[in-house]
VOKE-562375 format. One line per 5 residues: their letters; for each residue x, y, z of N, C-alpha, C, O. Coordinates in steps of 0.001 Angstrom, whole numbers, plus 524288, in hexadecimal, padded with zeros to 5 digits. Example, Ala and Ser with C-alpha at 12.3 -4.5 7.8 and 13.67 -1.06 7.14 Angstrom:
BEGIN
as = 83386,7E9C6,81E78,8300C,7EE6C,81E78,83390,7F31C,81E78,8379C,7F309,82111  83232,7F736,81BA8,83566,7FBDC,81BE4,83264,8001E,81EBE,83461,80472,81F67
// end
This chain:
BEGIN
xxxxx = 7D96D,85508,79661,7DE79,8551A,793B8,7DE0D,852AE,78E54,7DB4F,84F1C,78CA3  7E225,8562E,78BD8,7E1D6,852D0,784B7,7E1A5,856D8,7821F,7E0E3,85B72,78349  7E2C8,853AE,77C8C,7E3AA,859A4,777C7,7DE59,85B25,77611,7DA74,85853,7762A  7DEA3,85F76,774A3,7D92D,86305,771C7,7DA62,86547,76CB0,7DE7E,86775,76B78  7D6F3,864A3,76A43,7D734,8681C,765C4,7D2A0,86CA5,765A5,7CE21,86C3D,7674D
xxxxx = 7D58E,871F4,762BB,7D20C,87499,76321,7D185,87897,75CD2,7D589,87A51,75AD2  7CD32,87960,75ADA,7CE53,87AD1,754EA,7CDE2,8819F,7568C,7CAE2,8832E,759F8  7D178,8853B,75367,7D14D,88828,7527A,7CF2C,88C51,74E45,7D32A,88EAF,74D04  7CD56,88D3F,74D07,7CBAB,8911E,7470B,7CAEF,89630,748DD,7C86E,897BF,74CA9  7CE30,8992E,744B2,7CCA7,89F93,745A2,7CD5E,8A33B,73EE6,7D084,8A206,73B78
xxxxx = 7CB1B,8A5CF,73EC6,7CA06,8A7D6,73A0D,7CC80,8ADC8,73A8B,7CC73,8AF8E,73F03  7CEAE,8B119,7367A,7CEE7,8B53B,735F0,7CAD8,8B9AB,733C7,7C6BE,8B84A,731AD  7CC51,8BFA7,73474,7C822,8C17F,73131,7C56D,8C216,72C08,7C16F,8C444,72A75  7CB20,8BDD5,72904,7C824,8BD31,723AA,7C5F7,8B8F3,7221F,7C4C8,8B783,71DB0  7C55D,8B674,72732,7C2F4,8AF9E,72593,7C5BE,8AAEB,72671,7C43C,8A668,72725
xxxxx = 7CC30,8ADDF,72629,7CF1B,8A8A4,724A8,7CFF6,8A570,72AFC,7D1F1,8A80E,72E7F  7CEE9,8A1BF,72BB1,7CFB7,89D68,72F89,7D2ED,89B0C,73011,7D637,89ACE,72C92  7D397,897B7,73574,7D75C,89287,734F5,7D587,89190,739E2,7D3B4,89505,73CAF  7D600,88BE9,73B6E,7D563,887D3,73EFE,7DAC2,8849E,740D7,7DD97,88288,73D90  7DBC9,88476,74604,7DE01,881B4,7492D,7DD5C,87D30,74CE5,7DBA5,87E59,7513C
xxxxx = 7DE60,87883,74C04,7DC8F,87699,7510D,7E252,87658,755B5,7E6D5,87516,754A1  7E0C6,87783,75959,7E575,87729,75F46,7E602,87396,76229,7E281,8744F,76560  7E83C,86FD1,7635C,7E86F,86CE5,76719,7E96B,86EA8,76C21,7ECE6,871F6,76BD5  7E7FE,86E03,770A7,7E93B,86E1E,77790,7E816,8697B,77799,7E555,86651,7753F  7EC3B,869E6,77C75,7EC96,864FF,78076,7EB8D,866C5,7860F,7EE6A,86A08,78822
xxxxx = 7E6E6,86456,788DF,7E747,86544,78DA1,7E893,860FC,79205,7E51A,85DAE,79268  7EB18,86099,79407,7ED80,85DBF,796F6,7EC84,85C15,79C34,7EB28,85FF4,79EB5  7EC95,8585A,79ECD,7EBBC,856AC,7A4E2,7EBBA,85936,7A8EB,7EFF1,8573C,7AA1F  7EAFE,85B91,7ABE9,7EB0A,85E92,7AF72,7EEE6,85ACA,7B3E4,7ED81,85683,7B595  7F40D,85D89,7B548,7F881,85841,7BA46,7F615,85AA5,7BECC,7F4E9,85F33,7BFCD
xxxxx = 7F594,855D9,7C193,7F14C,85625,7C81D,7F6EE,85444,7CC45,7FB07,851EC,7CB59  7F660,854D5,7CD67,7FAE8,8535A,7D2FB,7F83C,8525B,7D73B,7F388,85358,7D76B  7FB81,84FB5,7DC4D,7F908,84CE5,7E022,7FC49,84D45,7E5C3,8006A,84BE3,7E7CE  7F73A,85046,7E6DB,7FA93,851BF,7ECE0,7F808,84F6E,7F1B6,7F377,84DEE,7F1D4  7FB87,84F3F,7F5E3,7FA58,84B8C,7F97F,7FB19,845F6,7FB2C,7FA05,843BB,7FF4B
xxxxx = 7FDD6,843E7,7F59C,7FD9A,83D34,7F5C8,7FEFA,83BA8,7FA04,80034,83ED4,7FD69  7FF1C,836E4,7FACE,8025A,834B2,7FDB2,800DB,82E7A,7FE81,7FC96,82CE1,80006  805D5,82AFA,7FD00,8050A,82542,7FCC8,80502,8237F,801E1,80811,82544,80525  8009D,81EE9,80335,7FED0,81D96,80758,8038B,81933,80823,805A0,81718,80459  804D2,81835,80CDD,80677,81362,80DA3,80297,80DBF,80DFB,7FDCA,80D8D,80DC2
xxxxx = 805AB,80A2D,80E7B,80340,80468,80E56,80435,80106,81147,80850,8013B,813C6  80105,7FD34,811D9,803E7,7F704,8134D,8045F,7F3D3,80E55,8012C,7F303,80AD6  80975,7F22E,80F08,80987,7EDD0,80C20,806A2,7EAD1,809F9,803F1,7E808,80CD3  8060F,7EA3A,80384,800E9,7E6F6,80289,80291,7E5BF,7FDBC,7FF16,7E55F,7FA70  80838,7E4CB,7FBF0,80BD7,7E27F,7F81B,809D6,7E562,7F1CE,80A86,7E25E,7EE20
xxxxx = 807C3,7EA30,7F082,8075A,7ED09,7EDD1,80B52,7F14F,7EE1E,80F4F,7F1CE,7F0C3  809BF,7F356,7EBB3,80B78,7FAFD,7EA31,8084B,7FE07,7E91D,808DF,8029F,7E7D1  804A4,7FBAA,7E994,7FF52,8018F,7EB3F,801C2,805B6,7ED88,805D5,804A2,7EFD9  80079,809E4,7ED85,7FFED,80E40,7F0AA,7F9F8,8130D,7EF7A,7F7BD,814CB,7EB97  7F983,8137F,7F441,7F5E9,8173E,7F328,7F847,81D1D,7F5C8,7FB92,81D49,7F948
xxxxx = 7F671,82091,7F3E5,7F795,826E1,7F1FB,7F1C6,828BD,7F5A1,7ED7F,826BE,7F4B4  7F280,82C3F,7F92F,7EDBD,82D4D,7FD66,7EF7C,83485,7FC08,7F374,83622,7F9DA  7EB08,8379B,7FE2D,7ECB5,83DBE,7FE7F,7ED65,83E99,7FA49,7EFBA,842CD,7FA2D  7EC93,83C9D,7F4DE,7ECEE,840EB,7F00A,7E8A5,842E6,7EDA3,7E504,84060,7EBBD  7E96C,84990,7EDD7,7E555,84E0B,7EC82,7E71D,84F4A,7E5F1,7EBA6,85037,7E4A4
xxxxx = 7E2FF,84F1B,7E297,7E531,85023,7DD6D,7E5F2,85766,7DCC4,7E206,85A21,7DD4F  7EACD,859AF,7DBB0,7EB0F,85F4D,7DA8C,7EACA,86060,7D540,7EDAD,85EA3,7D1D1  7E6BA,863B2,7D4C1,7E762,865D0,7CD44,7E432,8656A,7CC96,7E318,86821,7C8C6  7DDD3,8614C,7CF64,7DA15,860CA,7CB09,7D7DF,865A1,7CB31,7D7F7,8687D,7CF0E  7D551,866E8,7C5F3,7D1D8,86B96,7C5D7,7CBF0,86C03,7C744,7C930,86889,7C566
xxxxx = 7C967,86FE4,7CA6D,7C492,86E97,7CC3F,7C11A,86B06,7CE24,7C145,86A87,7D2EC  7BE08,86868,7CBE4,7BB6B,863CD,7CD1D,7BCF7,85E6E,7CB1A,7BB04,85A31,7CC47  7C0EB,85F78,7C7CA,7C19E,85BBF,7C4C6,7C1B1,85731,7C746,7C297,85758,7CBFF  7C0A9,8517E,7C46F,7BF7D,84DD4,7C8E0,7C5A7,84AEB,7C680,7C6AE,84A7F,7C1D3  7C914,84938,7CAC5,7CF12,84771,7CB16,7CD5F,845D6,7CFDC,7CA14,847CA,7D2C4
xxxxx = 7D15C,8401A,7D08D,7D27A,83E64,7D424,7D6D5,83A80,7D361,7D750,83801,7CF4C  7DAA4,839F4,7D841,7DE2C,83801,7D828,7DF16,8325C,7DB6C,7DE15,832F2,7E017  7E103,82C38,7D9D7,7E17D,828B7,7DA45,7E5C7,8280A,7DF42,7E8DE,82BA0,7E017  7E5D3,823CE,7E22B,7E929,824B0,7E713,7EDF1,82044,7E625,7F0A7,81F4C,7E9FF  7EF25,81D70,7E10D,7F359,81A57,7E0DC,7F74A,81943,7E038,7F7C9,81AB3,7DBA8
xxxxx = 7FD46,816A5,7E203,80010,81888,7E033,80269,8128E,7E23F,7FFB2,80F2B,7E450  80A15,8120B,7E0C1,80B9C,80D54,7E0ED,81077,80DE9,7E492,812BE,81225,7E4B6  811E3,80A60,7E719,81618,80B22,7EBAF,81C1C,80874,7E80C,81B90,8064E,7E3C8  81FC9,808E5,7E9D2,824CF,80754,7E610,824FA,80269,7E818,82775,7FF58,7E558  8231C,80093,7EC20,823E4,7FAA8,7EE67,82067,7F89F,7F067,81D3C,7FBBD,7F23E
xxxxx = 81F3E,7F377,7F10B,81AD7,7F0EA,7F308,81B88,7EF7A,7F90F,817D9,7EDD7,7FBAD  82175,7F05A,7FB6A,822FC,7EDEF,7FEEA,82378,7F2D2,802E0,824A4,7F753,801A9  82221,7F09C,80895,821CD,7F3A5,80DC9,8290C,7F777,80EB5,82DB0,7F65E,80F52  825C1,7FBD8,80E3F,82A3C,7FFF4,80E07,82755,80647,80F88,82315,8081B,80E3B  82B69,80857,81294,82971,80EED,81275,82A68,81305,80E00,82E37,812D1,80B12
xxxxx = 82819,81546,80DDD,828B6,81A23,80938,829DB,817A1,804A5,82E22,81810,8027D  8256E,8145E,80297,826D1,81324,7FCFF,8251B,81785,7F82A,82193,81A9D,7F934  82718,817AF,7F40E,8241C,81B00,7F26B,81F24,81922,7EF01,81F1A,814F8,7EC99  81C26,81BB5,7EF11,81790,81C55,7EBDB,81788,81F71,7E60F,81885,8241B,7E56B  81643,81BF9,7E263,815F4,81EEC,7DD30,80E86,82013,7DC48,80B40,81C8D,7DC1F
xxxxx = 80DC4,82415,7DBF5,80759,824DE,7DC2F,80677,82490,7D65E,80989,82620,7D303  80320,822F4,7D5D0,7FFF0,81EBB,7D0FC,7F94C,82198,7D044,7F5BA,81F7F,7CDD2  7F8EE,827BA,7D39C,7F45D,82890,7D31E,7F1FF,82ADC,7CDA0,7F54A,82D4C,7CB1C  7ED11,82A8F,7CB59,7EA2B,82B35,7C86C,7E6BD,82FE9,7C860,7E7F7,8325D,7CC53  7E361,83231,7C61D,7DE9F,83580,7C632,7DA97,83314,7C444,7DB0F,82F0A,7C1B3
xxxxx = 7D581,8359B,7C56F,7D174,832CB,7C329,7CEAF,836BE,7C54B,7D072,83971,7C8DC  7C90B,83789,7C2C7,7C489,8394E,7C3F1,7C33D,83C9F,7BE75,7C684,83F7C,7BC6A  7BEB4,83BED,7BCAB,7BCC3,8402F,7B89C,7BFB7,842FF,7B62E,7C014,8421C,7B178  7C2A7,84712,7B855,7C6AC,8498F,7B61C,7CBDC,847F8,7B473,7CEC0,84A8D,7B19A  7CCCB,843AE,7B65F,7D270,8423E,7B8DE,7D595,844F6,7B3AB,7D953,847E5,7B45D
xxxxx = 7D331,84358,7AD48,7D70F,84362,7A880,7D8FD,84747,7A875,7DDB6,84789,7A797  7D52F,84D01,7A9A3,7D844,850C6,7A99C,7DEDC,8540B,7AC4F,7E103,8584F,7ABC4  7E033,84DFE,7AFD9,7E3D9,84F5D,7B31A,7E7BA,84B72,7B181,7E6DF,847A3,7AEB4  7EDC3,84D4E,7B462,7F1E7,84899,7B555,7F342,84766,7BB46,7F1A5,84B0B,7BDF7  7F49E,8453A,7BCF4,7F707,8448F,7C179,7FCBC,844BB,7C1B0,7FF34,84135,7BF8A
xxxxx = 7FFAE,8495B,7C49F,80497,845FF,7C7CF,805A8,842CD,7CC80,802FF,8439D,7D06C  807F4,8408A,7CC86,806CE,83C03,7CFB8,80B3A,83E91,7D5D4,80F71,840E1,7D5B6  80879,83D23,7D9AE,80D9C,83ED8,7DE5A,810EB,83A04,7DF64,81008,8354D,7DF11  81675,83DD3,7E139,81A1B,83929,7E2DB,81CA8,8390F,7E5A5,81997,838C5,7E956  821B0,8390C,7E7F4,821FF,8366F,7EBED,8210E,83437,7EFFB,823CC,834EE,7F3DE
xxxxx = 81CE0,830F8,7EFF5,818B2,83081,7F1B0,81B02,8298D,7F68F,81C41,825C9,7F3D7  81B3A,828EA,7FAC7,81DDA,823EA,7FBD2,817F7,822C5,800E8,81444,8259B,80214  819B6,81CF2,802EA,81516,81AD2,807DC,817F6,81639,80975,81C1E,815FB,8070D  8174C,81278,80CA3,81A50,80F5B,80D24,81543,80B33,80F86,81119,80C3C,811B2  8176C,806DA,80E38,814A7,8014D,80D80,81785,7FFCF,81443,81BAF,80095,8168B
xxxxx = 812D7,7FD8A,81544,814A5,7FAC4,81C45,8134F,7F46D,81809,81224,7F2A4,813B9  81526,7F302,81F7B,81414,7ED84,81FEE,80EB5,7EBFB,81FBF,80B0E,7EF06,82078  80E31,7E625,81E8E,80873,7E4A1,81E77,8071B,7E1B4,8242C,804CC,7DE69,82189  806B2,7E09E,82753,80546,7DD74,82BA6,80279,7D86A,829B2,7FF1D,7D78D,8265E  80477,7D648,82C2A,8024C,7CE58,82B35,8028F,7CBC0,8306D,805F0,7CC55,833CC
xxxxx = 7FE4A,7C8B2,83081,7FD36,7C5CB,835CF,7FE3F,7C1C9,834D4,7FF84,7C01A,83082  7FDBB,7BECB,83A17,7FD58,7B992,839FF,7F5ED,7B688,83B40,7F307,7B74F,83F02  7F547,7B413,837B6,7F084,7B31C,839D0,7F0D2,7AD79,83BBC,7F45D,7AA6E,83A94  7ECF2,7AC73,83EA1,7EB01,7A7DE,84160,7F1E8,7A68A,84639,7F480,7A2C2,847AE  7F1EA,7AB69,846C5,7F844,7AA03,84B9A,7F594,7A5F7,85013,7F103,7A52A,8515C
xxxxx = 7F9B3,7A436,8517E,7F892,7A16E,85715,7FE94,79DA7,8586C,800FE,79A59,855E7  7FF39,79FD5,85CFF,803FA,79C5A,86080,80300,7975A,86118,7FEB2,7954F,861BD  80772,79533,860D7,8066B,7909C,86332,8072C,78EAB,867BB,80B3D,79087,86982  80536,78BBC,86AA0,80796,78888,86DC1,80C3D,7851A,86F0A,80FA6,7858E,86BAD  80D3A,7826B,87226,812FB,78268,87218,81427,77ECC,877EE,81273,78044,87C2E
xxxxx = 81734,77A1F,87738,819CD,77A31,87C7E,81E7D,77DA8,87E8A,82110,780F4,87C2B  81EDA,77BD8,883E8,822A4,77F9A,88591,828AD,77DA6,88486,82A00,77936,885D1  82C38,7813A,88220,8314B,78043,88041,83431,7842A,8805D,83703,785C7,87CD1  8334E,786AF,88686,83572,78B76,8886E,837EB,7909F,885C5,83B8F,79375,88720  83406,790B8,880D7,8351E,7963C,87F3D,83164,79939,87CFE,82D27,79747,87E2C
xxxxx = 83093,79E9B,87932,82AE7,7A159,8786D,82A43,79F71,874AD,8257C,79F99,87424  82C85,79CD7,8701D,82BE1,79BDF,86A5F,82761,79BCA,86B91,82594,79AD3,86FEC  824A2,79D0C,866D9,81CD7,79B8D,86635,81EF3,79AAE,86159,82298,79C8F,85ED7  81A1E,795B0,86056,81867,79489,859BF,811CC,79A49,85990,80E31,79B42,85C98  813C7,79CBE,85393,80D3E,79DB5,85189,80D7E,79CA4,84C60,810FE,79D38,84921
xxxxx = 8092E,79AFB,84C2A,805E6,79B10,8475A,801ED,79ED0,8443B,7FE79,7A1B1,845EF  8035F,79DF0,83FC2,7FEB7,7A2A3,83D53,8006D,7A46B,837C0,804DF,7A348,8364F  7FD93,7A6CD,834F0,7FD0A,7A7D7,82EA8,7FFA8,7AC26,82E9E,7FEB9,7AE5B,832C9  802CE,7AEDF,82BD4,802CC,7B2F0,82AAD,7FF1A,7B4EC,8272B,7FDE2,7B242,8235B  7FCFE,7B988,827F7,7F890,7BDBD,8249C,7FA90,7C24C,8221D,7FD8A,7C556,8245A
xxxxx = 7F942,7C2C5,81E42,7F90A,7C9C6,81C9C,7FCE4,7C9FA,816E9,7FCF2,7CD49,8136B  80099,7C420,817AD,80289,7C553,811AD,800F2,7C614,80D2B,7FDF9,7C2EA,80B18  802AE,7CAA0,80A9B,8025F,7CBC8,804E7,8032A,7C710,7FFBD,8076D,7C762,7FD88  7FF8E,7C2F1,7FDC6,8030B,7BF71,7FA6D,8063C,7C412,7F5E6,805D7,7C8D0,7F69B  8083D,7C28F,7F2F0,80E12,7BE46,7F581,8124C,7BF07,7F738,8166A,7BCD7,7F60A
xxxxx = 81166,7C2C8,7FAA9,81568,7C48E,7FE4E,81769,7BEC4,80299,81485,7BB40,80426  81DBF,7BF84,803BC,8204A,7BA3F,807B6,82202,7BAD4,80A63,826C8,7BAF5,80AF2  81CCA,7BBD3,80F0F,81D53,7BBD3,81446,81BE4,7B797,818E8,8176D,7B63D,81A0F  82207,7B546,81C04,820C7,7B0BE,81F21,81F78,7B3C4,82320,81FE3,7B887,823A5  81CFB,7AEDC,82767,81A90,7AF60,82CD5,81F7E,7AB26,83024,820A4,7A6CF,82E6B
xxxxx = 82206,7ADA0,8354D,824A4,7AA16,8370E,82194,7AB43,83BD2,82299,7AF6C,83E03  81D38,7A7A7,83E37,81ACE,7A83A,84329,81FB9,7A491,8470D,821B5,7A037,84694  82053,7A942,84B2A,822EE,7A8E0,85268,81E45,7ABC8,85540,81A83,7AE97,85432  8205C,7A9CE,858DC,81E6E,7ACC9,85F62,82141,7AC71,86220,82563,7AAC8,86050  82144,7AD51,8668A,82206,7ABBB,86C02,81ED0,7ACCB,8722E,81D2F,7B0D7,87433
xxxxx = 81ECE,7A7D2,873C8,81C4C,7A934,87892,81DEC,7ABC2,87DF7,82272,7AB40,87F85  8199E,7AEF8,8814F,81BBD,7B173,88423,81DBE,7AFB0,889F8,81F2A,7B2C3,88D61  81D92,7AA41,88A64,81FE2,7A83E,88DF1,822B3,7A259,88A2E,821EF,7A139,88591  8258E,79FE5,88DA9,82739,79B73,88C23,82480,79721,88D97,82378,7936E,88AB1  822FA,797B5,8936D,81F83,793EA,89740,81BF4,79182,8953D,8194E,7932B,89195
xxxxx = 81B82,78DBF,89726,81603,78C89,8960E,81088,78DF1,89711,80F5B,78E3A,89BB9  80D39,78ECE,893F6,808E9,79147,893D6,803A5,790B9,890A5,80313,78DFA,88CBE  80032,79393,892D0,7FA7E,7935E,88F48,7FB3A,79A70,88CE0,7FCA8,79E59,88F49  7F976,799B6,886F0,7F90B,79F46,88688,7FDBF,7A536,885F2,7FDAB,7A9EE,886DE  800A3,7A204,8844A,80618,7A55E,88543,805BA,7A8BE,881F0,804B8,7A734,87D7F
xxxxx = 8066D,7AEAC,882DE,80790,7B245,87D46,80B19,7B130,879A8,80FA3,7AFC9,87A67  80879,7B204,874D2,80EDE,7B008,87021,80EA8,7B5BF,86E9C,80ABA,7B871,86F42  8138A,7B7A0,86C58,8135F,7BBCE,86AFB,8144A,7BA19,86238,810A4,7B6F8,8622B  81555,7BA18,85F17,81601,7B9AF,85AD6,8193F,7BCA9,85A2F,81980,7C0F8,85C4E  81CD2,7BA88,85692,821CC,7BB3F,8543B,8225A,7BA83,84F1A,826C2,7BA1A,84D39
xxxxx = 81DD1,7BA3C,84BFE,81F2A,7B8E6,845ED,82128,7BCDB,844BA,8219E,7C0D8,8475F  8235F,7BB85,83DF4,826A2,7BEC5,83AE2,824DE,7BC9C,8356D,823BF,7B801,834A2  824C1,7C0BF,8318A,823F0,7C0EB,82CE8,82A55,7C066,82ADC,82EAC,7C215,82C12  827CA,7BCD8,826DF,82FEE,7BD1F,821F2,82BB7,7BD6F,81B48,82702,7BDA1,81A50  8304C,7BD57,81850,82E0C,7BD24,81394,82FE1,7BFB2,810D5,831DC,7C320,81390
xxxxx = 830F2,7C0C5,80B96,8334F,7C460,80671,83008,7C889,80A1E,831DB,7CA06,80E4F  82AC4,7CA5F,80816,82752,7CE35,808C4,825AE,7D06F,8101E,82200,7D354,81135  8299B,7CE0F,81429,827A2,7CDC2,81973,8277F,7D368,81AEB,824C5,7D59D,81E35  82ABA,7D519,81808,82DBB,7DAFE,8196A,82602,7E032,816E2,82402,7E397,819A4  8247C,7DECE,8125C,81D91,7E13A,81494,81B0C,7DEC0,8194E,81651,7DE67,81884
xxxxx = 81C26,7DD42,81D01,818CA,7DA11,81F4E,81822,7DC0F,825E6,81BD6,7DF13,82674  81598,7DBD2,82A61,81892,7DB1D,82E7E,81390,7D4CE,83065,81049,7D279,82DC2  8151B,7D445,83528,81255,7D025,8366E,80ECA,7D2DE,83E1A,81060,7D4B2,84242  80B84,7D1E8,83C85,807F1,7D310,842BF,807CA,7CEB9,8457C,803FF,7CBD8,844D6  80C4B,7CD1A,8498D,80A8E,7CB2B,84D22,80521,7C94C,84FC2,80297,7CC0B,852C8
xxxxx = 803AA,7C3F5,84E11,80081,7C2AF,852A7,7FFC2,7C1B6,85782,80368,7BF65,8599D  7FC69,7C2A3,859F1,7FBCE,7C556,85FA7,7F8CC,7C19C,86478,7F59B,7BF7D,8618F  7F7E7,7BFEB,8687D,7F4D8,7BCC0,86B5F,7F512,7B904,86B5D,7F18B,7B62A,86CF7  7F9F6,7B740,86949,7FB92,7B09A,8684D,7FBF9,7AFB8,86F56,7FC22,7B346,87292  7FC0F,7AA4B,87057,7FC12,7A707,8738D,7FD32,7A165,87386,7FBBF,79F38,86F7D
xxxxx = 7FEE9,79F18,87634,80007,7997F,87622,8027D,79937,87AEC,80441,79C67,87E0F  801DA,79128,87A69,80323,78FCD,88088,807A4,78C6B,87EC8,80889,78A33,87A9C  80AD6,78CC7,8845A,80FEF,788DF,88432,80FBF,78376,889AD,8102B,783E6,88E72  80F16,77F9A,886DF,80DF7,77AA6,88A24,81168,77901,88AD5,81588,779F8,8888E  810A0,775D1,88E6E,8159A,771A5,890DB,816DC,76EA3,88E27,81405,76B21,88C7E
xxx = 81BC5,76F59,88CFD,81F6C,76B82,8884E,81EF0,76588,88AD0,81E07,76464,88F65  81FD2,76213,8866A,81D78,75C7B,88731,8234A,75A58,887C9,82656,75AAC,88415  824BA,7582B,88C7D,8280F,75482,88D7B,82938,74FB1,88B84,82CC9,74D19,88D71
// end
């Protein structure tokens, strides 16, 4: 693509001449893009998106084109059908000779991120005839600086006293940002309930 010049000269049969020069312009060749389609995500407090399934239409022969897979979501936050604005590029050897239109309505939707608790463990406990359990443990997986609390519960599966009692976990996530989040239950807790001290 780009302007040209080109000189002209032509003469008649008695000699007499003249010269022209012409300008052309040849121009980009527009490629279009079929197939797109924006991937969904987990949560990862960006607007990335990536663009999967796009075949470039238009190039000519061998020409070497290729097309980039990126594009940007309208929100950073956990939602369905957001849309996607595609941000893709060309490149390869040929690419100058071309333009791109870009596809659109293009949407994917961002899930939740899952976060654990690490180092969980029940506690122990005298007996005070009910399931409350204490646990302990870190919450994992937050994004800084996203503000997400950990409120660790349980409860145990008897009241009695015992060695070994199943706790089941009951935490809950809060926070501005809790709503990307979910929380995975930890699992195989245990603890014992002793004889309360008189």
């Amino acid at each position: 693509p780009g302007a040209y010049s080109v000189l002209i000269s032509a003469s008649n049969g008695a000699g007499a001449g003249d010269s022209q020069t012409l300008i052309y312009t040849i121009t980009a060749k527009e490629l279009t893009i079929s197939g797109a389609i924006a991937d969904n995500k987990i949560y990862d407090r960006t607007n990335t998106a990536t663009i999967s399934g796009s075949t470039l239409v238009g190039v000519f022969g061998t020409d070497d084109v290729s097309v980039s897979n990126s594009g940007t979501f309208a929100t950073i936050n956990v939602s369905n059908g957001v849309s996607v604005t595609s941000t893709q590029t060309l490149s390869g050897l040929d690419a100058g000779k071309y333009s791109l239109t870009l596809p659109t309505g293009l949407t994917a939707d961002i899930t939740v991120k899952e976060l654990t608790i690490s180092a969980a463990a029940a506690q122990n406990k005298s007996f005070d005839g009910n399931t409350t359990a204490t646990i302990t443990g870190t919450l994992n997986g937050v994004i800084a600086p996203d503000a997400v609390t950990l409120t660790l519960s349980g409860t145990f599966a008897s009241s009695a006293i015992g060695t070994g009692i199943a706790v089941t976990s009951t935490s809950s996530i809060g926070g501005a940002n809790a709503g990307n989040y979910s929380l995975t239950q930890p699992i195989g807790l245990t603890a014992n309930i002793t004889q309360a001290t008189v």
